[in-house]
C-alpha positions, 0 to 999 in steps of 0.5 A: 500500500505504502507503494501504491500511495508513492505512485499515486503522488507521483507527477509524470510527462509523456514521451515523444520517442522510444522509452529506454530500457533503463530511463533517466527521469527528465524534467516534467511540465504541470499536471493535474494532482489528481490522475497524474495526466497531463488532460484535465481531469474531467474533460477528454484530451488526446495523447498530447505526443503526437501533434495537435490535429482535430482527428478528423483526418481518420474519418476523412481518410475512412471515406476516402479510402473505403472503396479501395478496403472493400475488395468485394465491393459489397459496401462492409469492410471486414477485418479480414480485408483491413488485414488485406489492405495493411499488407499493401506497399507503400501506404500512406501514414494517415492510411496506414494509421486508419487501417490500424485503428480499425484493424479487429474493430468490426464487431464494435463498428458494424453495431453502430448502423443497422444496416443489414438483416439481422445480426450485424455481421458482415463487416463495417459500412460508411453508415456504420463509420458516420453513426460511429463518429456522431454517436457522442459517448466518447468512443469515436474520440478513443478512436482518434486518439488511436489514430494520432498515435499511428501517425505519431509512430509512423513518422518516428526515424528510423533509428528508433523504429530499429532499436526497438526491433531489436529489443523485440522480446524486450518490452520497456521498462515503464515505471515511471509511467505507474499513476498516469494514463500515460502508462497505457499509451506507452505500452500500447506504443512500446508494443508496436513498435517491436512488433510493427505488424502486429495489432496490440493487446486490446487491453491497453486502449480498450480497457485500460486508458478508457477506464483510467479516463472515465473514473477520473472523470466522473471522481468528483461525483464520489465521496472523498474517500471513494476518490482516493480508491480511484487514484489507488486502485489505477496505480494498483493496476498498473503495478500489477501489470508491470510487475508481469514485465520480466522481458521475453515472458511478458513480450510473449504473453503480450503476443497472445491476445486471449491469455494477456486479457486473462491475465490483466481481468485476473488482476483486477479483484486483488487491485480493486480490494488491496486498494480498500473497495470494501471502505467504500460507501454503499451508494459510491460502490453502485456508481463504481459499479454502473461505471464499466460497459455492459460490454465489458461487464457481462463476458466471462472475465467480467462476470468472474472478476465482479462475482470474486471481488463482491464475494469478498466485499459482502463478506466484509459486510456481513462481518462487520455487520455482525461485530456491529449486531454483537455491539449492539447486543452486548451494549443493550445487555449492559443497559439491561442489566444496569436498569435491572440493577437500578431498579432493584436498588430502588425497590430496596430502598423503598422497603428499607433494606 
């Protein structure tokens, strides 16, 4: 805990290069105390490493580009055709980035419209990207944060796209990053970088960063002890996760989608508890609870994490509801028994004894 609460007071900057493997800590610009993000707490800003630009380029360039995705020319692109169109020579960067921000996105995509019979399924239509980019639940802004981090690593020299390349199953120290939003972004980037044709776990932009912006944001809805299991338990997390990073190990569990999103739901109990989630108010916890997406609630991951943590938490309840009854009980015995001593000492008095 001791070391939880060290990070969580920690202040951190953003990188704009290959984080080394042994970094020496650099002079850091103002952030806000809370998250250690350099984005305000309650307002959404993206990565601020990778240039200054709307994001609207990744819709411009998704239309532009659409027809030549769809090699069917059915009207969906699907994931195996984004795969299809990456491996084209000569791409340009904003292309290249588009295609990585949509690559294995479909099933969340092709939801956004309802434009097939049925079940959605057959892939992503410029429908379903302009419902997707007006929705305004925060997801298409995820989306282009993502979009200007390709271009940013697009764009790296060459000197540091090769030494991270031969650092391949050498994934970077990050530790420095530990109570920032930041630590998802640079191990989403240290990630593509060794493995430049490879998509990044999921976990990093989708799980992680989403949720570390979205309880910051809404934080001051909580009470103030609510609010610092927020900063503990993203520190927590964190640390968790990059107490796994012991070089090839780690590289390689990264590589493998299914078992690195297991590892990184199986951590999450022991941080949501370690970082006092049974302190927590009754009502806080409903608003913690009716933070995460139903989407990412009601899988297998998310329906185990939820029933181990409440076990845990409703077990503290009842024990401290029975040593509360057990009080309560010994107390009203004693002012029992006091009454009855006083009233016999009345009664005795009365009759003179």
């Amino acid at each position: 805990m001791a070391q939880v609460a060290e990070a969580g007071n920690r202040v951190q900057t953003q990188r704009t290069s290959a984080p080394a493997r042994n970094t020496a800590t650099a002079a850091k610009p103002p952030q806000n105390p809370s998250n250690g993000s350099n984005a305000p707490r309650d307002t959404f800003t993206p990565s601020q490493s990778n240039g200054n630009n709307s994001g609207d380029e990744l819709w411009s360039t998704a239309k532009a580009k659409f027809g030549g995705w769809d090699k069917d020319g059915d009207g969906f692109v699907t994931n195996k055709e984004v795969e299809t169109a990456l491996k084209r020579q000569n791409l340009s960067t904003n292309e290249k980035a588009a295609l990585e921000t949509f690559r294995g996105r479909q099933s969340q995509l092709e939801e956004s419209h309802n434009d097939e019979w049925g079940d959605e399924n057959n892939g992503t239509s410029l429908k379903d990207i302009d419902a997707f980019r007006t929705a305004g639940d925060g997801e298409a802004k995820r989306l282009q944060e993502q979009f200007r981090i390709e271009q940013g690593l697009a764009l790296e020299p060459k000197s540091v796209k090769d030494r991270a390349l031969a650092n391949k199953d050498n994934p970077a120290d990050l530790k420095d990053k530990i109570g920032t939003r930041d630590y998802y972004i640079e191990r989403y980037k240290d990630f593509r970088r060794r493995n430049p044709g490879e998509k990044a776990p999921d976990y990093y932009l989708n799980y992680g960063l989403k949720y570390f912006d979205r309880f910051h944001a809404n934080k001051d809805q909580l009470q103030p002890v609510s609010q610092g299991w927020v900063d503990r338990t993203g520190v927590a997390l964190q640390q968790k996760m990059e107490g796994r990073n012991s070089g090839a190990g780690f590289a390689a569990l990264e590589r493998n989608e299914d078992q690195f999103k297991k590892f990184a739901y199986d951590s999450h109990p022991s941080a949501y508890l370690d970082s006092g989630l049974q302190h927590v108010p009754y009502g806080d916890r409903i608003k913690i609870g009716m933070t995460p997406d139903s989407s990412d609630l009601f899988t297998w991951s998310g329906v185990k994490q939820g029933v181990h943590t409440g076990g845990v938490v409703v077990a503290q309840d009842i024990r401290n509801g029975a040593v509360w009854a057990g009080n309560g009980i010994a107390d009203g015995a004693k002012a029992v028994g006091q009454g009855i001593s006083d009233g016999a000492g009345w009664v005795g008095r009365q009759l003179g004894f």
